[in-house]
Jmol script that loads the backbone (N, CA, C; Angstrom):
load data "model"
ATOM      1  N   UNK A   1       0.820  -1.183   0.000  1.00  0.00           N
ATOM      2  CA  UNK A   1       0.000   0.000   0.000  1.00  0.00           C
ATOM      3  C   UNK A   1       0.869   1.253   0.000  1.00  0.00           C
ATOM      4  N   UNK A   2       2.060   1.079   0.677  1.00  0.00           N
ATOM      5  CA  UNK A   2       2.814   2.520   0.719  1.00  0.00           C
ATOM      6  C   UNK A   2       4.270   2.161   0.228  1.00  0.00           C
ATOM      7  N   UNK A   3       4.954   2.721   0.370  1.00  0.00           N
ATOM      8  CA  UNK A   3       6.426   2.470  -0.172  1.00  0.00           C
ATOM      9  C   UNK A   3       7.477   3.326   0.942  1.00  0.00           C
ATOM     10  N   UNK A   4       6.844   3.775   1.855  1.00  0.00           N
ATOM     11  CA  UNK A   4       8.224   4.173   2.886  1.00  0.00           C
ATOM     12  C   UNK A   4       7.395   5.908   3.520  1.00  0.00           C
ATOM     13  N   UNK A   5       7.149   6.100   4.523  1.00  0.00           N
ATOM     14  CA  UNK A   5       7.428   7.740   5.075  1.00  0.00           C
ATOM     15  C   UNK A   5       5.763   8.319   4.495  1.00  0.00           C
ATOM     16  N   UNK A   6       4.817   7.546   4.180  1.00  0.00           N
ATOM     17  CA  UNK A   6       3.325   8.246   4.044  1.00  0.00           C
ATOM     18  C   UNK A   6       2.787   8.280   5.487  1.00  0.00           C
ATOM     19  N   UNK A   7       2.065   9.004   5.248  1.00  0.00           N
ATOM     20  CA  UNK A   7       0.969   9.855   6.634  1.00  0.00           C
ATOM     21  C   UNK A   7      -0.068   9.195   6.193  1.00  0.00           C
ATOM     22  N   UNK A   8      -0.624   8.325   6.907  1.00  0.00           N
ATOM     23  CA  UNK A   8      -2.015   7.681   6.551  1.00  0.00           C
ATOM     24  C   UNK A   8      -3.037   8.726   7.224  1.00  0.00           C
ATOM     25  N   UNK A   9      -4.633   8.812   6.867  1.00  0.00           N
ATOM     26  CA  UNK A   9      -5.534   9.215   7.071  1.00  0.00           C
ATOM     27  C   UNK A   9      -6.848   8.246   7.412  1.00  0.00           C
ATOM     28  N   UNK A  10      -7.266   8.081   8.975  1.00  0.00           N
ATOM     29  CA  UNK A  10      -8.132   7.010   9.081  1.00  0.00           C
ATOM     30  C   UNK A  10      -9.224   8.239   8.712  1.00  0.00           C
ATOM     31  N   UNK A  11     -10.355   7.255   7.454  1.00  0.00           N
ATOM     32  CA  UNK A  11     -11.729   7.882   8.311  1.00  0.00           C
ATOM     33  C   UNK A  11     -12.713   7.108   9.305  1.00  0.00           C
ATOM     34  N   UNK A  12     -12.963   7.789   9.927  1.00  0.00           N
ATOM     35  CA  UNK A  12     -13.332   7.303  11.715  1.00  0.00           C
ATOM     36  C   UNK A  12     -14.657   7.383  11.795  1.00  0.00           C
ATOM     37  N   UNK A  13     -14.904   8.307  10.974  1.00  0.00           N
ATOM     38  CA  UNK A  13     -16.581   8.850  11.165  1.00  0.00           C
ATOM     39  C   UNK A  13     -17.193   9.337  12.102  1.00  0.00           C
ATOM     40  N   UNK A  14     -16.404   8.938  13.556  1.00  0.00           N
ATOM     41  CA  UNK A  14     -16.634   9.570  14.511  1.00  0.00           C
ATOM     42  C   UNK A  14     -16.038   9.721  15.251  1.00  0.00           C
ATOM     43  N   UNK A  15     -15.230  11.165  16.608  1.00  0.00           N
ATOM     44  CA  UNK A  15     -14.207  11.259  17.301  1.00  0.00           C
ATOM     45  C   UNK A  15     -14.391  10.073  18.322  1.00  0.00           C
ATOM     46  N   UNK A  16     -12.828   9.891  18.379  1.00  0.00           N
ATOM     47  CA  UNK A  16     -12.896   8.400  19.430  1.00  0.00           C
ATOM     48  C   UNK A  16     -12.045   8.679  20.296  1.00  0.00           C
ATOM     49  N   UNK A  17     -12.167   8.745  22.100  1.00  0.00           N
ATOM     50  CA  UNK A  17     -11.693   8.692  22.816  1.00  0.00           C
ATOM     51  C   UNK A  17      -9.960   7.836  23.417  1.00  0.00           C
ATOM     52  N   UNK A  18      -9.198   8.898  23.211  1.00  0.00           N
ATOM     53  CA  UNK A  18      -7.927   7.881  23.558  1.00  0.00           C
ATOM     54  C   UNK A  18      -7.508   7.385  24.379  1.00  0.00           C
ATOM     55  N   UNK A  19      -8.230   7.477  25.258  1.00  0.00           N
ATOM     56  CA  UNK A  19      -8.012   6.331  26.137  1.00  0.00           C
ATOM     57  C   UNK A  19      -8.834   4.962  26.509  1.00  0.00           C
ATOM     58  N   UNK A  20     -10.261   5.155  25.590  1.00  0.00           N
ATOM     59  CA  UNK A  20     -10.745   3.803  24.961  1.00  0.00           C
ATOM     60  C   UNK A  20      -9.830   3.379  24.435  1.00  0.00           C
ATOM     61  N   UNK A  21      -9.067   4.078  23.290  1.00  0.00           N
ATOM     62  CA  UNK A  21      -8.101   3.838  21.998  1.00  0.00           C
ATOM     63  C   UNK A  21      -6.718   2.959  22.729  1.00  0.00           C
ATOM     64  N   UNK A  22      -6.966   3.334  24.061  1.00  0.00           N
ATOM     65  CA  UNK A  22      -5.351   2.941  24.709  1.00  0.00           C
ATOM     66  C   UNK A  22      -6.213   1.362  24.839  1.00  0.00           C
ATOM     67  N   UNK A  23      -7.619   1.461  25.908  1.00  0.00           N
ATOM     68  CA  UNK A  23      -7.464   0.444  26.397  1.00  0.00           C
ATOM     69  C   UNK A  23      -8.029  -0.865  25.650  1.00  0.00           C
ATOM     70  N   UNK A  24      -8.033  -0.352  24.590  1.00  0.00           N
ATOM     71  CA  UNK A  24      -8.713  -1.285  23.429  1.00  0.00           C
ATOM     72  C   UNK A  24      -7.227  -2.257  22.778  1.00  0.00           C
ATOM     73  N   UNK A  25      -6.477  -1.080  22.446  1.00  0.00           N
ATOM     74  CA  UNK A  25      -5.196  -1.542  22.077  1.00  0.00           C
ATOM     75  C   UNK A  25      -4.329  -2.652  23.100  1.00  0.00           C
ATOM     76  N   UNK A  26      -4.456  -2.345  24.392  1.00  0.00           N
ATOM     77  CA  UNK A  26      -4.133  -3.125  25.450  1.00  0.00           C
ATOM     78  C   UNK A  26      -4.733  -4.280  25.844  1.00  0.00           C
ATOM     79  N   UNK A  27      -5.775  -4.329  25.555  1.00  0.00           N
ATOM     80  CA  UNK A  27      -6.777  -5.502  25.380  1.00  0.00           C
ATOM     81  C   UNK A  27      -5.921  -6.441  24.010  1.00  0.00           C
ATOM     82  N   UNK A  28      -6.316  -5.897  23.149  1.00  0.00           N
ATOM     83  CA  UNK A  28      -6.301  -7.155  22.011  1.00  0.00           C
ATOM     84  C   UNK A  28      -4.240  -7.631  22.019  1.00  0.00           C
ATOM     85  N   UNK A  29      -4.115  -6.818  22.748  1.00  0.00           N
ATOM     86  CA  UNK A  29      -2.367  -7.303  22.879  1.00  0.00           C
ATOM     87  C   UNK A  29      -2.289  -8.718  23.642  1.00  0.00           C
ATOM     88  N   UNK A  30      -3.249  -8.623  24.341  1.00  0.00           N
ATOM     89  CA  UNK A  30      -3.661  -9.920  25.716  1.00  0.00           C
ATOM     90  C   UNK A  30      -3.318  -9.241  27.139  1.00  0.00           C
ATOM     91  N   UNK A  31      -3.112  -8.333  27.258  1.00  0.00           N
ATOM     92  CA  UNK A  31      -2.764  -7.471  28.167  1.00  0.00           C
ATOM     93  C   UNK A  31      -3.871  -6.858  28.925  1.00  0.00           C
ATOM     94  N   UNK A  32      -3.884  -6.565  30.618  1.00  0.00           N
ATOM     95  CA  UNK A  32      -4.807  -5.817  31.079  1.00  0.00           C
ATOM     96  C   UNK A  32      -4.373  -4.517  31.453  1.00  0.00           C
ATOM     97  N   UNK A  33      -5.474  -3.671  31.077  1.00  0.00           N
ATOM     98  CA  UNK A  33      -4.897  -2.197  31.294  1.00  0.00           C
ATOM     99  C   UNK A  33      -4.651  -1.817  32.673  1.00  0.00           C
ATOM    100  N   UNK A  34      -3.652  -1.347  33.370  1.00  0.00           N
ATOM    101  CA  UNK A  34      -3.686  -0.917  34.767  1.00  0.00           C
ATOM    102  C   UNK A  34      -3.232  -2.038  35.874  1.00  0.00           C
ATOM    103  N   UNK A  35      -3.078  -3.116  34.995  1.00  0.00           N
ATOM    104  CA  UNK A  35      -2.608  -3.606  35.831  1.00  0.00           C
ATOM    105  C   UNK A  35      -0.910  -4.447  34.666  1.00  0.00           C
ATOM    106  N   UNK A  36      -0.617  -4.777  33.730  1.00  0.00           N
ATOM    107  CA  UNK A  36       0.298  -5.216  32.933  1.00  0.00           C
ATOM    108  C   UNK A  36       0.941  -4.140  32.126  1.00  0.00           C
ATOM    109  N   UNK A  37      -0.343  -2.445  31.910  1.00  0.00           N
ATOM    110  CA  UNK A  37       0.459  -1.693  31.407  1.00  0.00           C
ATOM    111  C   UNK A  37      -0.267  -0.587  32.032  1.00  0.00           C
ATOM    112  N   UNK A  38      -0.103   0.728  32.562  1.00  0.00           N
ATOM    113  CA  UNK A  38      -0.417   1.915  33.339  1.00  0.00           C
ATOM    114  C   UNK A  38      -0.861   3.060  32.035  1.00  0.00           C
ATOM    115  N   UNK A  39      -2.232   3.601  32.116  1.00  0.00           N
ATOM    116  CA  UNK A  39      -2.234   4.200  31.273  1.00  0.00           C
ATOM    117  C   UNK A  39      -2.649   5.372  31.931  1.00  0.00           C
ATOM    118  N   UNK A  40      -1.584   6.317  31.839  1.00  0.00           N
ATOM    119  CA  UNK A  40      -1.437   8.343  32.738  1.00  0.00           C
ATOM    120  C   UNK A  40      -2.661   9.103  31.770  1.00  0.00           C
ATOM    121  N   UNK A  41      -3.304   9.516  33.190  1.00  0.00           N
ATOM    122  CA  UNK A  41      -4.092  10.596  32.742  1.00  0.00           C
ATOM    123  C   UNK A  41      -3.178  11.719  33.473  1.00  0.00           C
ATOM    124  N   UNK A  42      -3.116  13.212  32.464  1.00  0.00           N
ATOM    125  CA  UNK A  42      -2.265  14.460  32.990  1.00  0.00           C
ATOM    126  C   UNK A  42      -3.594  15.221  32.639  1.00  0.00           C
ATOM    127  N   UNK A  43      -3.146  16.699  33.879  1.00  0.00           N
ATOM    128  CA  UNK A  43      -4.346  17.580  33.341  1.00  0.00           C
ATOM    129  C   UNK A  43      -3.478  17.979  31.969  1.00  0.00           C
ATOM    130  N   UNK A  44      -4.453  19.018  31.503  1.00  0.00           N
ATOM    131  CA  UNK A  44      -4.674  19.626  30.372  1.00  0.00           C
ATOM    132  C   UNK A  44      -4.236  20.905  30.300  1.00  0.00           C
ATOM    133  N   UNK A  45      -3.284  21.828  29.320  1.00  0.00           N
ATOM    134  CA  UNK A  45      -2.981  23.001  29.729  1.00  0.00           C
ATOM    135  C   UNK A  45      -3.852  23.923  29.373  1.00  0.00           C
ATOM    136  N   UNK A  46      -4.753  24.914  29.799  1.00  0.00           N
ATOM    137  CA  UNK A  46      -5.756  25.549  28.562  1.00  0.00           C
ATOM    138  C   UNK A  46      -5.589  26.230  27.722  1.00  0.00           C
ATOM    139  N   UNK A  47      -4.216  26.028  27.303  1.00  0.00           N
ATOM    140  CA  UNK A  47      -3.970  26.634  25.779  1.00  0.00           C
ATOM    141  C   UNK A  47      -4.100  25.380  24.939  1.00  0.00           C
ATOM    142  N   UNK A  48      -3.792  24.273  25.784  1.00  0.00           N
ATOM    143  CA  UNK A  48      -3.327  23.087  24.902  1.00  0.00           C
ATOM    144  C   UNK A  48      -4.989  22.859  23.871  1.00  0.00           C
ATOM    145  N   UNK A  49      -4.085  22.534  22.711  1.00  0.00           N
ATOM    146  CA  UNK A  49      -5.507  21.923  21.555  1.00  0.00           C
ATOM    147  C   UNK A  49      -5.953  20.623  21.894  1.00  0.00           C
ATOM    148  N   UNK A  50      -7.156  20.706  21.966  1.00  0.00           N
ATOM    149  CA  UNK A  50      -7.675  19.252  22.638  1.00  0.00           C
ATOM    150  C   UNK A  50      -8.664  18.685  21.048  1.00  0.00           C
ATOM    151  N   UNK A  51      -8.672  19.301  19.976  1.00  0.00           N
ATOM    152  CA  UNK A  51      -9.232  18.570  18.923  1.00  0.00           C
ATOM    153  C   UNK A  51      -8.422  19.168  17.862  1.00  0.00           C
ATOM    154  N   UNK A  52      -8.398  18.346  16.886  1.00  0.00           N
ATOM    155  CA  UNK A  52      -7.884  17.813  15.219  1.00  0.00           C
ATOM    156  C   UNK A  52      -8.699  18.604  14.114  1.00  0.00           C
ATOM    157  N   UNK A  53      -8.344  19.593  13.440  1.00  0.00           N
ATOM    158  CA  UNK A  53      -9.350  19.637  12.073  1.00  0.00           C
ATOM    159  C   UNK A  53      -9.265  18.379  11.366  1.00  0.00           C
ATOM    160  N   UNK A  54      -9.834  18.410  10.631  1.00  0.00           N
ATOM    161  CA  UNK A  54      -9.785  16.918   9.361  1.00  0.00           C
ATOM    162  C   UNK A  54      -8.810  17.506   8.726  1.00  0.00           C
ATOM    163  N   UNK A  55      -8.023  16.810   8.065  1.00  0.00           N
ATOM    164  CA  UNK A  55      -6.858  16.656   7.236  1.00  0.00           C
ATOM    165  C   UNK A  55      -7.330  16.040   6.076  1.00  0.00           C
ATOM    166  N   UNK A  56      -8.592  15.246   5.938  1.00  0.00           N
ATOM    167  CA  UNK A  56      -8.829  14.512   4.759  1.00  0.00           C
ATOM    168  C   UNK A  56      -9.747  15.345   3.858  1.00  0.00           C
ATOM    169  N   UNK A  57      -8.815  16.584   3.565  1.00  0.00           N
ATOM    170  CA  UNK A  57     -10.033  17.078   2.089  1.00  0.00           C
ATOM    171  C   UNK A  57      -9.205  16.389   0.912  1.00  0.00           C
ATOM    172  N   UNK A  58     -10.043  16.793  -0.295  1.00  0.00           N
ATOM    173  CA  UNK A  58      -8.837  16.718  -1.709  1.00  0.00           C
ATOM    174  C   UNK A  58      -7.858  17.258  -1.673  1.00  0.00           C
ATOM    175  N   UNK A  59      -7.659  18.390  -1.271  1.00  0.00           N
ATOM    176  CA  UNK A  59      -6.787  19.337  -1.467  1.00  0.00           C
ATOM    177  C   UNK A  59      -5.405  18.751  -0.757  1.00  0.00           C
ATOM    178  N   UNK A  60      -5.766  17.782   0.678  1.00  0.00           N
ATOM    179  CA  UNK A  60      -4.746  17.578   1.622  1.00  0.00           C
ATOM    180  C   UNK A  60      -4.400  15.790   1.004  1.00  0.00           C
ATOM    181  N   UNK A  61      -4.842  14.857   0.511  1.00  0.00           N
ATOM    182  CA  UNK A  61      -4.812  13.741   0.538  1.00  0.00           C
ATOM    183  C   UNK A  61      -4.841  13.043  -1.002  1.00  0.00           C
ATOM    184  N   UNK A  62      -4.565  12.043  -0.853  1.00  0.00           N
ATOM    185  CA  UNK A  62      -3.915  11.359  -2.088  1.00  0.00           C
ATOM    186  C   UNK A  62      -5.704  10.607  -2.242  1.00  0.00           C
ATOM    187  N   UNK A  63      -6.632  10.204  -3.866  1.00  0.00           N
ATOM    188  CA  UNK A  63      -7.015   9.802  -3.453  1.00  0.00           C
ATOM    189  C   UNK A  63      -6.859   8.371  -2.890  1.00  0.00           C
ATOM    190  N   UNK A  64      -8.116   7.555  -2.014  1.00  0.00           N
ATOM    191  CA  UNK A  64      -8.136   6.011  -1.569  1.00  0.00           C
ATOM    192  C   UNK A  64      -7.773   5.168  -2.206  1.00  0.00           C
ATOM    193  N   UNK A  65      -6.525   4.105  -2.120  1.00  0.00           N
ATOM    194  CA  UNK A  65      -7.063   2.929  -3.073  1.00  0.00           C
ATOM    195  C   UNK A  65      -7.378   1.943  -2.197  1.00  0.00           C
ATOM    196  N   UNK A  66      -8.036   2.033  -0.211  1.00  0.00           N
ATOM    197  CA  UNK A  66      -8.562   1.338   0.306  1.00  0.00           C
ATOM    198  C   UNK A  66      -9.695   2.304   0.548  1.00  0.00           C
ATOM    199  N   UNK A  67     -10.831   1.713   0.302  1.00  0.00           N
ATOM    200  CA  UNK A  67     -12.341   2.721   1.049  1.00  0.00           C
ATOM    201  C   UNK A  67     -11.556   3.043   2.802  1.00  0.00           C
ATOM    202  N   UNK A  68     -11.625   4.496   2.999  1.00  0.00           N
ATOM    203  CA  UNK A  68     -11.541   4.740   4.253  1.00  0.00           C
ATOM    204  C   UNK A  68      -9.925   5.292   5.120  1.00  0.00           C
ATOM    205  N   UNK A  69      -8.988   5.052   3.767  1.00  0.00           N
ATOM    206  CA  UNK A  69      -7.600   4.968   4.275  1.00  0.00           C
ATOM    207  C   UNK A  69      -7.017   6.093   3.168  1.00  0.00           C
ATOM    208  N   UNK A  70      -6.794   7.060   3.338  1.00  0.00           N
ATOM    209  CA  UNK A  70      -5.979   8.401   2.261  1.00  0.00           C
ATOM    210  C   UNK A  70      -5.139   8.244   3.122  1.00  0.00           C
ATOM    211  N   UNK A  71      -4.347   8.570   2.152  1.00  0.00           N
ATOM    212  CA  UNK A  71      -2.611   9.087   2.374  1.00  0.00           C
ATOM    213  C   UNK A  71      -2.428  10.937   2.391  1.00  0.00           C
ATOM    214  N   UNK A  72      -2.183  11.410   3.493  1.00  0.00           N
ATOM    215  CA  UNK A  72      -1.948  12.981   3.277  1.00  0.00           C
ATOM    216  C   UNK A  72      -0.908  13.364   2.131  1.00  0.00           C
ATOM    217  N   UNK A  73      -0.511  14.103   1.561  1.00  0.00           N
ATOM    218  CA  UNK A  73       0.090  14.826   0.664  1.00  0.00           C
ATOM    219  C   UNK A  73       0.956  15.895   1.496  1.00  0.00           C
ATOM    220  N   UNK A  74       2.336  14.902   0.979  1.00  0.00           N
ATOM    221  CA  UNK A  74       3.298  15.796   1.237  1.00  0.00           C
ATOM    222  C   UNK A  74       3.586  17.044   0.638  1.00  0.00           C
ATOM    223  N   UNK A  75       4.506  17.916   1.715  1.00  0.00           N
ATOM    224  CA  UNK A  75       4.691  19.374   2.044  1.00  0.00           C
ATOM    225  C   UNK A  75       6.499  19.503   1.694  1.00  0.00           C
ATOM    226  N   UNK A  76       6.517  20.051   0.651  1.00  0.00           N
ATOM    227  CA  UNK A  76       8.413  20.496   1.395  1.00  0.00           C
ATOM    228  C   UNK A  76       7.722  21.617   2.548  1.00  0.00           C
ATOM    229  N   UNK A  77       8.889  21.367   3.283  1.00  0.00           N
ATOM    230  CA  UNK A  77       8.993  22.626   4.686  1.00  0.00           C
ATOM    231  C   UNK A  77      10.629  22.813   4.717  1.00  0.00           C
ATOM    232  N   UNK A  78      10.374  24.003   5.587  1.00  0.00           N
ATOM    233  CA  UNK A  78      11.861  24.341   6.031  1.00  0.00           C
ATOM    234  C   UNK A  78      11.466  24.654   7.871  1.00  0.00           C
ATOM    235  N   UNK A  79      12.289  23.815   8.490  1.00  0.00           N
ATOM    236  CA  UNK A  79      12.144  23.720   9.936  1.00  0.00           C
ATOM    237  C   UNK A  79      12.522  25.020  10.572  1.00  0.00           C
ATOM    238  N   UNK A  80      13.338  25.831   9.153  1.00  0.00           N
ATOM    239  CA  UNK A  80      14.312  26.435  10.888  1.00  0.00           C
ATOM    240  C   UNK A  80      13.708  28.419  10.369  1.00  0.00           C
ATOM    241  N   UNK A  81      12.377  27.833   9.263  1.00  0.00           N
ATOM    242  CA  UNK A  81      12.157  28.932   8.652  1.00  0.00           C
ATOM    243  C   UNK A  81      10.976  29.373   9.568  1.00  0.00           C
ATOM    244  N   UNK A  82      10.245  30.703  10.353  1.00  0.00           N
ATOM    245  CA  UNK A  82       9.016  30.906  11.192  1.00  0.00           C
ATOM    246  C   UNK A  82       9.599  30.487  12.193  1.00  0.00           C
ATOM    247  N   UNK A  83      10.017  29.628  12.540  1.00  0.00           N
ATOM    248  CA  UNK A  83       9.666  28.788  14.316  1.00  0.00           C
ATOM    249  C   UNK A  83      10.744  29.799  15.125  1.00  0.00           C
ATOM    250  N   UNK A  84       9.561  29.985  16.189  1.00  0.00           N
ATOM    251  CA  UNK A  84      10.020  30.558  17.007  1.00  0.00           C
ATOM    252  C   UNK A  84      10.813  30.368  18.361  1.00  0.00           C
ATOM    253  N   UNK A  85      10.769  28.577  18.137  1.00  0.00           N
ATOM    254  CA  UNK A  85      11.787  27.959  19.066  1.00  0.00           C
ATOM    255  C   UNK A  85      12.785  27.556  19.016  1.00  0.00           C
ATOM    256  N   UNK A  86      14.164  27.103  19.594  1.00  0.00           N
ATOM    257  CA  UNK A  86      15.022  26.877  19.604  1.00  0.00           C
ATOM    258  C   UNK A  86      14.980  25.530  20.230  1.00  0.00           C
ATOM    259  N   UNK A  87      15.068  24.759  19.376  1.00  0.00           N
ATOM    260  CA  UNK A  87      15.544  23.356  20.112  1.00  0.00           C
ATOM    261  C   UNK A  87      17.259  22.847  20.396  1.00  0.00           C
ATOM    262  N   UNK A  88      17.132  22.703  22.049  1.00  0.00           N
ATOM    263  CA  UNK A  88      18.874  21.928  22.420  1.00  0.00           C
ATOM    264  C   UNK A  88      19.169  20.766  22.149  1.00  0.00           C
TER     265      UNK A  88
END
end "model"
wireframe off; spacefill off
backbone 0.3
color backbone group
């Protein structure tokens, strides 16, 4: 389906809670949550973004060749161009 470094795009149809998402994943591993693997709840900062726009228009995504699965469309960028941080 891909060949190396694509951004897949699930469509979900509907927002899904990540920490169902954790303990679902922890489940089908054979694993119990909280007790074989600890899953941290942290508060929240209120700047922090707590939702996603969609990424899956035309404009952003390759089309499907699985119903439900686009590939985003790559960007050249330049990292060290705008950002206003300095990473050590």
């Amino acid at each position: 389906m891909g060949s190396g470094g694509e951004i897949y795009v699930f469509d979900m149809e509907n927002p899904v809670k990540i920490y169902d998402l954790a303990v679902k994943m922890i489940t089908l591993a054979g694993l119990e949550p909280g007790r074989d693997i600890e899953i941290a709840k942290r508060v929240y900062d209120p700047e922090e973004k707590l939702f996603e726009e969609l990424l899956a228009t035309k404009e952003n995504t390759l089309l499907p060749t699985i119903r439900k699965i686009m590939i985003g469309k790559r960007r050249e960028c330049n990292p060290y161009i705008g950002s206003p941080r300095r990473f050590h």
